[in-house]
PATI-930997 format. One record per atom (N, C-alpha, C): atom name; x, y, z. Coordinates in pm, 1 decimal. Example, Ala and Ser with C-alpha at 12.3 -4.5 7.8 and 13.67 -1.06 7.14 Angstrom:
BEGIN
atom/X/Y/Z
N/1319.0/-569.0/780.0
CA/1230.0/-450.0/780.0
C/1320.0/-330.0/780.0
N/1285.0/-225.0/708.0
CA/1367.0/-106.0/714.0
C/1290.0/3.0/787.0
***
This chain:
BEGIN
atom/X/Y/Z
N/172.1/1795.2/6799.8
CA/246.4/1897.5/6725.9
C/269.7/1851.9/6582.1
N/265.6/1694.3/6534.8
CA/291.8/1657.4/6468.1
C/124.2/1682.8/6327.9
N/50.0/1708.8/6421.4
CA/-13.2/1739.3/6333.4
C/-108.0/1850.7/6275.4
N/-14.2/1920.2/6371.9
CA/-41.0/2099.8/6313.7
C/120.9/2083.3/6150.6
N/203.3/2053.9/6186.4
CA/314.4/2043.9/6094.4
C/243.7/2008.4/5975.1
N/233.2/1855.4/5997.0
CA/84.9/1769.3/5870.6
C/2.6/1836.3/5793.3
N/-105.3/1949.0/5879.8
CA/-200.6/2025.2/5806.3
C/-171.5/2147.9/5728.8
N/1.7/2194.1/5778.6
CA/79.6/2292.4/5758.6
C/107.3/2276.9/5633.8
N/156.7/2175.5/5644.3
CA/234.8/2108.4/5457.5
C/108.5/2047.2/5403.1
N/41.3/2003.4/5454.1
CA/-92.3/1996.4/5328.9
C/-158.2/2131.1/5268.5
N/-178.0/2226.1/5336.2
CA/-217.4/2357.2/5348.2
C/-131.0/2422.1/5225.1
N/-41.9/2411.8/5228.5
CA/98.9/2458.2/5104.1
C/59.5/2354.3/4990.4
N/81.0/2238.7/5011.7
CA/64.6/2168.2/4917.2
C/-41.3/2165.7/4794.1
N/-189.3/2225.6/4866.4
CA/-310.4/2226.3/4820.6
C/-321.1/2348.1/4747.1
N/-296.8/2496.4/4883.5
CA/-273.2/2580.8/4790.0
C/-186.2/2604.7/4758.1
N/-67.6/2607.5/4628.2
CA/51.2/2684.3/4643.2
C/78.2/2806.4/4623.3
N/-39.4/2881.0/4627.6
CA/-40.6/3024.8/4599.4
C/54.3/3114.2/4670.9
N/170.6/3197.6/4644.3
CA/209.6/3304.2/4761.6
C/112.7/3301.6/4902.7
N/182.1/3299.2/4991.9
CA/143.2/3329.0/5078.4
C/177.1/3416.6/5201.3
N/166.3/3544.9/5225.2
CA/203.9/3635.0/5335.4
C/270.2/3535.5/5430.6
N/399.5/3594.4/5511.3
CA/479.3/3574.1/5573.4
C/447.1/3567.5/5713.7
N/325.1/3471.3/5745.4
CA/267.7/3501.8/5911.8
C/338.3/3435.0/5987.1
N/285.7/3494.4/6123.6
CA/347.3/3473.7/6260.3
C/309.4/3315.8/6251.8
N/419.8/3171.8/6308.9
CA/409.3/3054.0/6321.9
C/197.1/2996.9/6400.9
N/201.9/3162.9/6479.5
CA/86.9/3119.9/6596.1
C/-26.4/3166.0/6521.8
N/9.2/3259.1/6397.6
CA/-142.5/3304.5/6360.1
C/-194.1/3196.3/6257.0
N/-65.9/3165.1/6188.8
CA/-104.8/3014.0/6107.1
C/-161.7/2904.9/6171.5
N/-104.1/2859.3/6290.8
CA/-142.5/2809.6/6363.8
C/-289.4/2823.7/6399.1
N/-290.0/2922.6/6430.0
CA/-478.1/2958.5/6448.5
C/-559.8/2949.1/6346.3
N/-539.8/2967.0/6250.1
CA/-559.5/2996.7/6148.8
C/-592.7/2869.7/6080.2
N/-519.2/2729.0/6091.8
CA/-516.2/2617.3/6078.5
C/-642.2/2539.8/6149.6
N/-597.4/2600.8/6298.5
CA/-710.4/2507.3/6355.7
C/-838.3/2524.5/6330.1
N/-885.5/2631.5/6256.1
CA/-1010.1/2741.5/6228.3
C/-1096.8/2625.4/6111.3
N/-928.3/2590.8/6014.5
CA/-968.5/2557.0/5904.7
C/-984.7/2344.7/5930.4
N/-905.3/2354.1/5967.0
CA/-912.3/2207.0/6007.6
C/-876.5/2192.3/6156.0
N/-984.9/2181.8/6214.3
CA/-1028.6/2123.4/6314.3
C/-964.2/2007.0/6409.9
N/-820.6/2016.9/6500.9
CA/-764.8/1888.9/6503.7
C/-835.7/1821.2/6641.6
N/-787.8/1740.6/6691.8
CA/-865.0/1661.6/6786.3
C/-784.4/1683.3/6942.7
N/-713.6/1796.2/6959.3
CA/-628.1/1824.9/7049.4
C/-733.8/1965.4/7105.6
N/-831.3/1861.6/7207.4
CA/-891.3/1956.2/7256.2
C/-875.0/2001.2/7426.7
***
């Protein structure tokens, strides 16, 4: 869990553009799409 949080705040960090107000799970998906974690 600790490193969906990690890719969460890098994700912000990288882009800081506005970003729409999504559901915790679509980011979530959305995350894993983009970076790939090892929690398979």
């Amino acid at each position: 869990m600790s490193d969906y949080k990690r890719d969460y705040y890098f994700s912000i960090k990288l882009k800081p553009a506005p970003m729409p107000q999504w559901p915790p799970v679509v980011v979530a998906d959305m995350l894993e799409r983009i970076f790939p974690s090892s929690d398979v």
